[in-house]
PLY file of the C-alpha trace (Angstrom):
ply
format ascii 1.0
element vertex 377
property float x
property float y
property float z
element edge 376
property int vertex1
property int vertex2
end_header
93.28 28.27 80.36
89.75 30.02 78.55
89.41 28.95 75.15
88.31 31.05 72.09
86.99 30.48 69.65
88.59 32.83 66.18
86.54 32.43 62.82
87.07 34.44 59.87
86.01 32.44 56.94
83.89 34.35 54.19
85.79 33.79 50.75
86.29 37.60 49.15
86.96 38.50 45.54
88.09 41.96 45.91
89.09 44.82 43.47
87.27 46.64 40.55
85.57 44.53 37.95
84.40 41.91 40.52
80.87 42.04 39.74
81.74 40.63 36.04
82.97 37.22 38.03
79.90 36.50 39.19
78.04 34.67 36.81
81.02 32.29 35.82
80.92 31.30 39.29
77.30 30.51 39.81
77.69 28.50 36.56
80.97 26.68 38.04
78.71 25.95 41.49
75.76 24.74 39.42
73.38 27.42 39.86
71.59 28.88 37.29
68.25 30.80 38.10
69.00 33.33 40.83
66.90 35.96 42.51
68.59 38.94 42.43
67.56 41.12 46.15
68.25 44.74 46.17
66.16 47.58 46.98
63.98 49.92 45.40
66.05 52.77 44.60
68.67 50.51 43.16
66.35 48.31 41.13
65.47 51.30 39.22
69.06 52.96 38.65
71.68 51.68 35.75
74.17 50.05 38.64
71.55 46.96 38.32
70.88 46.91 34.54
74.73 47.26 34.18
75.36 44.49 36.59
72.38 42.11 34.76
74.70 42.79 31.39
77.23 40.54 32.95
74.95 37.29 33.97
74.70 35.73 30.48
74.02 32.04 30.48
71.83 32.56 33.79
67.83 33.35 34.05
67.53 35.85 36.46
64.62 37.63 38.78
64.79 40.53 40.51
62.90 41.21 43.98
63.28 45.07 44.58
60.78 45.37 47.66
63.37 46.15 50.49
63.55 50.06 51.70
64.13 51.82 54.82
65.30 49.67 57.63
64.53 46.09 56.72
61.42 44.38 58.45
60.62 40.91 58.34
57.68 41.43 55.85
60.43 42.46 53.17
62.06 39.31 53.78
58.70 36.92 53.44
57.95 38.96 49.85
61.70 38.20 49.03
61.00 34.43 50.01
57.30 34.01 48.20
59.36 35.73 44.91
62.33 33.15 45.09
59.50 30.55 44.91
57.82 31.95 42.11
60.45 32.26 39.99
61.82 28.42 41.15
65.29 30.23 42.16
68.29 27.60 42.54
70.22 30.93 44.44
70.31 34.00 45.80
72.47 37.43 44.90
72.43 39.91 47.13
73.08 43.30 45.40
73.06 46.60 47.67
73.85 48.34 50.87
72.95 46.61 54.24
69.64 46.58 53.93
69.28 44.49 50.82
72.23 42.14 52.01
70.53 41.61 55.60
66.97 40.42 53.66
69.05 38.93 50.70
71.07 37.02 54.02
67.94 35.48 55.50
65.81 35.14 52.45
66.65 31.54 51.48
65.98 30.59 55.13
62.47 31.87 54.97
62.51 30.10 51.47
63.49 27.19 52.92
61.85 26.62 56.43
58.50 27.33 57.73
56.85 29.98 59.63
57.79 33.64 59.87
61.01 34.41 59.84
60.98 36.42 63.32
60.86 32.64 64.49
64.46 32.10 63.68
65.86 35.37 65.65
68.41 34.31 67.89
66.31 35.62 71.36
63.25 34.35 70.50
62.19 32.15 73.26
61.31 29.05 71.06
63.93 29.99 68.50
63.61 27.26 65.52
66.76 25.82 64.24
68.23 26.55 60.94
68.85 22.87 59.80
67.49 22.58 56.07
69.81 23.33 53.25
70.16 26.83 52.37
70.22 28.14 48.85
73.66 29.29 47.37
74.19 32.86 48.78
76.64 35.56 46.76
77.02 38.84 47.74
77.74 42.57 46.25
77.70 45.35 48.41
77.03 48.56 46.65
77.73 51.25 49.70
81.15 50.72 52.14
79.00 50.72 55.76
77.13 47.92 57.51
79.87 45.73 56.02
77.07 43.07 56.14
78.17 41.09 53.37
80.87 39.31 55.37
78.79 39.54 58.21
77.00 36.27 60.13
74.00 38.23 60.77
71.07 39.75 59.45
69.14 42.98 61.24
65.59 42.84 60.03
62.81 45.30 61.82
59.45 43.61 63.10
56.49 45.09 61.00
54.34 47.32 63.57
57.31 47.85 66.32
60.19 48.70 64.07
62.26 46.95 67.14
65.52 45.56 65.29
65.71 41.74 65.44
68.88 39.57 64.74
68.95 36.23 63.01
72.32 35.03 63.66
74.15 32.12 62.19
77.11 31.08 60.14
75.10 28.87 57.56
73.87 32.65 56.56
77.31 33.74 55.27
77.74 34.62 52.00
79.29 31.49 50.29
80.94 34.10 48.33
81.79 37.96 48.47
82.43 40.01 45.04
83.27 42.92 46.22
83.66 45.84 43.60
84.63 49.71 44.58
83.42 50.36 41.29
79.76 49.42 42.33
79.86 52.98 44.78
80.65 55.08 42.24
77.06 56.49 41.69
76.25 56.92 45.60
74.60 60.70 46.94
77.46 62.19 48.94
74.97 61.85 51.78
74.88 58.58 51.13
79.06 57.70 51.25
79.09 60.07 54.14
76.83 58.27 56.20
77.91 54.68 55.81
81.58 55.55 55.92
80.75 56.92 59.71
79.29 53.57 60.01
82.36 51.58 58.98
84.49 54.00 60.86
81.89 53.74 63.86
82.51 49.51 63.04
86.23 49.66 63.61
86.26 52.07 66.09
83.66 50.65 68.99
85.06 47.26 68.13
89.05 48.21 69.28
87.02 49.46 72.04
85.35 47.10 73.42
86.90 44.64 76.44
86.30 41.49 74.83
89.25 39.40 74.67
90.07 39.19 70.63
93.46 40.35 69.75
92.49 39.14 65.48
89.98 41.52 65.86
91.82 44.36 67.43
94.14 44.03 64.75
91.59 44.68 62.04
89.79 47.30 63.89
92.90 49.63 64.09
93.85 48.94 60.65
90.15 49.27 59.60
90.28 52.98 61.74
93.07 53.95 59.83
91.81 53.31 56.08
88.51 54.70 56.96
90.25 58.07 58.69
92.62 58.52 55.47
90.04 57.59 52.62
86.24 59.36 54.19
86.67 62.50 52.89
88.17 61.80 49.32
85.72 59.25 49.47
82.88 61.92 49.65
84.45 64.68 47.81
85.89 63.00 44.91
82.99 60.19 43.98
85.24 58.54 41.32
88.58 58.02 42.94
88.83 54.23 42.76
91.55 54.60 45.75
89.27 56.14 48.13
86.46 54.17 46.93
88.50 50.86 47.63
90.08 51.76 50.65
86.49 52.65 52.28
84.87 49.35 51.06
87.67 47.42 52.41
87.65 49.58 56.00
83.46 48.15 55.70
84.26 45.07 55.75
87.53 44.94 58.18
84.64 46.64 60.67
82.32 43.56 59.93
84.91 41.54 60.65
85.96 43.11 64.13
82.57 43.39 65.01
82.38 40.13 65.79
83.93 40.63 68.88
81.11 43.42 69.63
79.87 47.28 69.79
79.13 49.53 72.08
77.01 52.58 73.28
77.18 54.38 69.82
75.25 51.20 68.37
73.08 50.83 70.91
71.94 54.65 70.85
71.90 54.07 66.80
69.66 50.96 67.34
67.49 53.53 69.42
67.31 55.70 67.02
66.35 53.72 64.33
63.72 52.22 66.33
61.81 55.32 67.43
62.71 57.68 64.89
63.69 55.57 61.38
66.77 57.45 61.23
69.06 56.06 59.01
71.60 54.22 60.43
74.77 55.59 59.51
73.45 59.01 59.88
72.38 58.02 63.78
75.78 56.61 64.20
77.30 59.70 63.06
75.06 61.89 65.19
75.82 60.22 68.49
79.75 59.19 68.19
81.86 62.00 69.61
78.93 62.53 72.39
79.56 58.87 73.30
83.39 58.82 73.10
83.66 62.26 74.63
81.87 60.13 77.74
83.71 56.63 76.91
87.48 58.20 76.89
88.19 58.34 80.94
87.43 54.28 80.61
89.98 53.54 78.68
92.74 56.50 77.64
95.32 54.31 76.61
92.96 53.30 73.68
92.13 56.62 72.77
95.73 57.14 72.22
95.92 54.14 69.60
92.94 55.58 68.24
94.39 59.10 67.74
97.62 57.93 66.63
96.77 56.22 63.59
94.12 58.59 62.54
96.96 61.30 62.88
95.06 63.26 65.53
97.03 66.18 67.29
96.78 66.55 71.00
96.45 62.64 71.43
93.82 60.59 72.64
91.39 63.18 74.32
91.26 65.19 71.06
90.12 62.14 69.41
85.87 62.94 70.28
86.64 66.70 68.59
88.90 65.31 65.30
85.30 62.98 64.70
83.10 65.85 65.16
85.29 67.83 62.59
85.53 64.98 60.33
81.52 64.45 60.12
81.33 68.27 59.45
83.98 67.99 56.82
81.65 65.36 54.78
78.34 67.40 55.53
76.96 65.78 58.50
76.04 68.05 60.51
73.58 69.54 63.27
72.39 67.79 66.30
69.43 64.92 67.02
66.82 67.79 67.28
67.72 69.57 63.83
67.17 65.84 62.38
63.80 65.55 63.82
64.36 63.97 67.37
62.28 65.59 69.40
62.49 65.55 73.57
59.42 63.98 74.08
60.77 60.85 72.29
63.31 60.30 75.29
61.86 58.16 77.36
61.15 55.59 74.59
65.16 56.07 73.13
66.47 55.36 76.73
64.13 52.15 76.80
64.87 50.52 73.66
68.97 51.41 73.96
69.33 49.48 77.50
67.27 46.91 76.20
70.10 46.89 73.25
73.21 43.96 73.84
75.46 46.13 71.90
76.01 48.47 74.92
77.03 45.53 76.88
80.21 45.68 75.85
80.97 49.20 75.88
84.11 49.98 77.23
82.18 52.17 80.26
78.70 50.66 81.98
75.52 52.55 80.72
72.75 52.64 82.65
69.43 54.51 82.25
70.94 57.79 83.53
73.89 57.20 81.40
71.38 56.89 78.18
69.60 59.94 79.08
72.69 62.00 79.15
74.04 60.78 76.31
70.86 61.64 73.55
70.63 64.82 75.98
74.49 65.66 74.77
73.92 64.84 71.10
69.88 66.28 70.90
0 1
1 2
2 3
3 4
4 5
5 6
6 7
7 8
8 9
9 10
10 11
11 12
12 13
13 14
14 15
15 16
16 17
17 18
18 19
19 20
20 21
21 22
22 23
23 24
24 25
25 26
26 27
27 28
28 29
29 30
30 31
31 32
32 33
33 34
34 35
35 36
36 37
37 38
38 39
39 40
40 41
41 42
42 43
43 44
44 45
45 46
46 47
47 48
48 49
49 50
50 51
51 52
52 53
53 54
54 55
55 56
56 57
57 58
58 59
59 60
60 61
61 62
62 63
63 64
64 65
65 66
66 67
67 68
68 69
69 70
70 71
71 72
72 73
73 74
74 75
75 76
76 77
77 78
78 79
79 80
80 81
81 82
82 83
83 84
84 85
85 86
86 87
87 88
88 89
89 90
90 91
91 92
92 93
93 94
94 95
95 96
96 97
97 98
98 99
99 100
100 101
101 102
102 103
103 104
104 105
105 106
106 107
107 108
108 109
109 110
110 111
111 112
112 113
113 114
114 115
115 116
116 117
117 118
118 119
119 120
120 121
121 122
122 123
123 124
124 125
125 126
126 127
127 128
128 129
129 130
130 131
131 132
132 133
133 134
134 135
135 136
136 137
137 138
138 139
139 140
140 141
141 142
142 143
143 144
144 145
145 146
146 147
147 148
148 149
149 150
150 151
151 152
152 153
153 154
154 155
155 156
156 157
157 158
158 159
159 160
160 161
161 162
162 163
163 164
164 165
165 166
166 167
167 168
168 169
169 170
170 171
171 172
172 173
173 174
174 175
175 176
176 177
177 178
178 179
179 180
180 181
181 182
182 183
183 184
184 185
185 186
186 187
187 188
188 189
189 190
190 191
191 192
192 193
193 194
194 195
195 196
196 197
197 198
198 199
199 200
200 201
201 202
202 203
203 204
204 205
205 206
206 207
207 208
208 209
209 210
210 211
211 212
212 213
213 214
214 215
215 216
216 217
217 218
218 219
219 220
220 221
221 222
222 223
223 224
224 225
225 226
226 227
227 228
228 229
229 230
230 231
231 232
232 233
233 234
234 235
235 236
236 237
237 238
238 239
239 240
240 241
241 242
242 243
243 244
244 245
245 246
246 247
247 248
248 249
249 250
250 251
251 252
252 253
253 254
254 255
255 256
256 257
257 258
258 259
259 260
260 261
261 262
262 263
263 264
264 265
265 266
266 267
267 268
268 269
269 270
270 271
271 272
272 273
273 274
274 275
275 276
276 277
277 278
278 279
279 280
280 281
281 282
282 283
283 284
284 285
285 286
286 287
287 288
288 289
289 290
290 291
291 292
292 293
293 294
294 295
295 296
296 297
297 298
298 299
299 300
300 301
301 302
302 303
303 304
304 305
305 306
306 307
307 308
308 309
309 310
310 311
311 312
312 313
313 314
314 315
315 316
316 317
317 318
318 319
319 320
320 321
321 322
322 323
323 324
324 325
325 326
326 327
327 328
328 329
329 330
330 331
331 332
332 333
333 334
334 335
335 336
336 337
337 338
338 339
339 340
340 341
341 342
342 343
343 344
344 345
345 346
346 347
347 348
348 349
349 350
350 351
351 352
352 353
353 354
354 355
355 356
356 357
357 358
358 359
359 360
360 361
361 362
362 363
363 364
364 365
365 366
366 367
367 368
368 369
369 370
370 371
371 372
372 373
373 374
374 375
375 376
């Protein structure tokens, strides 16, 4: 008999009015000076001051140098400013971004050398063996679902190529996870990282690793997302939809664990060569790749289409995600988003060098790649 190996352990305070927990806790764990790691956009907007109004009893910093895709430079300014201000903890406080440097910050705080040294392919990879600082986090968008995640994405400086330090001494130690913290997002902004969630859940039900937990979750996490996207967009303040898409975030986090597929690995691309924002590249690419994934695995599509309430069954499913991304204003193709064809060879490079695609549910080779960004440019 194989044996697997099933872990889902991150502790989760969930529901609206989270945020005002924290500080009692860090108090209760014996923490009291933490860095606070968000980004810049956030460190300027009343979601932060709001949140600061409810850590009384605790002297707090801020570092607010994280933007774009993460690189590894954001996380050593993170680490030199948990050192200056003599920070006992760490509080992560945004979307992905901020949670993967906020993840990785007390390692680089903690440990020598860059912290590309601790990426889990680096050929001398160091180990993570000193204690880490306490680690809460808030997520602020429903996407990467990286606050219940075991890894943290972080670009290197001059290549933008997307590294991954991965390790469960990284977890968050605990996850306060308020709906109410999205209500201020862009449109653009929900609609982007809700195709990432729903990308999450999706790929992962997808993929033909053996883990029938995640499966589970992935479905479930497919449905929530399909039901809750577009109130999510259109109606900002609906606590329901709000909930129900930061929950789907991190059921996809969750399921990811058993791995992604082409869609990631085209995303990954994407982000690489072009910057384009993640859950915007995910969106872009999805029903080009499942339009090409469904003759792998029908029987899948069908589970997929039935509990998104897609008519027509499984090989409607590509076409219902198309009209759903056009329903929340994504729209256009690679090209009207800046990808231009000369950019293709690079694309194809850095998405087979990608693991994610390793466990798509159909082999991609070169060709395959090519085709694919051809479909979607």
């Amino acid at each position: 008999m194989t044996i697997t190996n099933f872990s889902f352990p991150t502790p989760i305070r969930f529901g609206a009015g989270a945020r005002k927990l924290v500080a009692a806790h860090l108090l209760e764990m014996g923490c009291k000076r933490p860095l606070i790691v968000t980004d810049k956009a956030l460190g300027a907007l009343p979601v932060l001051a709001e949140f600061k109004t409810h850590l009384a009893g605790l002297d707090v910093a801020v570092f607010s140098g994280v933007f774009g895709n993460p690189t590894c430079s954001q996380v050593m300014d993170g680490a030199a400013a948990f050192k200056v201000h003599r920070a006992d903890c760490v509080i992560g406080f945004g979307g992905g971004a901020a949670l993967d440097v906020a993840k990785v910050v007390g390692v680089a705080a903690t440990h020598e050398g860059d912290i590309l040294g601790y990426v889990w392919d680096h050929p001398k990879v160091r180990p993570i063996e000193n204690p880490l600082p306490y680690f809460v986090a808030l997520p602020t968008t429903s996407g990467t679902g990286s606050e219940v995640g075991r890894s943290s994405v972080v670009s290197e400086n001059d290549t933008h190529l997307k590294r991954v330090v991965f390790s469960a001494k990284i977890l968050a130690r605990m996850v306060f996870a308020d709906p109410e913290l999205t209500f201020g997002l862009p449109a653009a902004v929900t609609a982007a990282t809700g195709m990432d969630a729903l990308t999450h859940n999706i790929e992962s039900y997808l993929s033909p690793a053996y883990h029938p937990l995640c499966d589970g979750i992935a479905l479930e996490g497919t449905r929530i997302a399909a039901g809750a996207l577009h109130a999510a967009v259109s109606e900002p303040h609906n606590l329901q939809a709000r909930s129900d898409m930061m929950m789907a975030s991190m059921m996809g986090a969750v399921a990811f664990q058993k791995d992604l597929g082409a869609v990631h690995a085209c995303a990954h691309a994407l982000g690489t060569v072009c910057d384009l924002h993640h859950g915007l590249a995910n969106a872009l690419m999805i029903d080009t790749v499942m339009a090409w994934n469904h003759e792998a695995v029908p029987h899948k599509f069908d589970e997929l289409a039935h509990v998104c309430k897609v008519a027509g069954g499984g090989k409607a499913f590509p076409a219902w995600l198309k009209t759903l991304k056009t329903s929340i204003g994504i729209t256009g193709t690679l090209a009207s988003h800046g990808v231009q064809p000369a950019y293709l060879p690079r694309l194809i490079e850095v998405a087979v060098a990608d693991i994610c695609h390793q466990t798509n549910p159909r082999p991609c080779t070169s060709v395959d790649f090519e085709a694919l960004f051809k479909g979607a440019m």
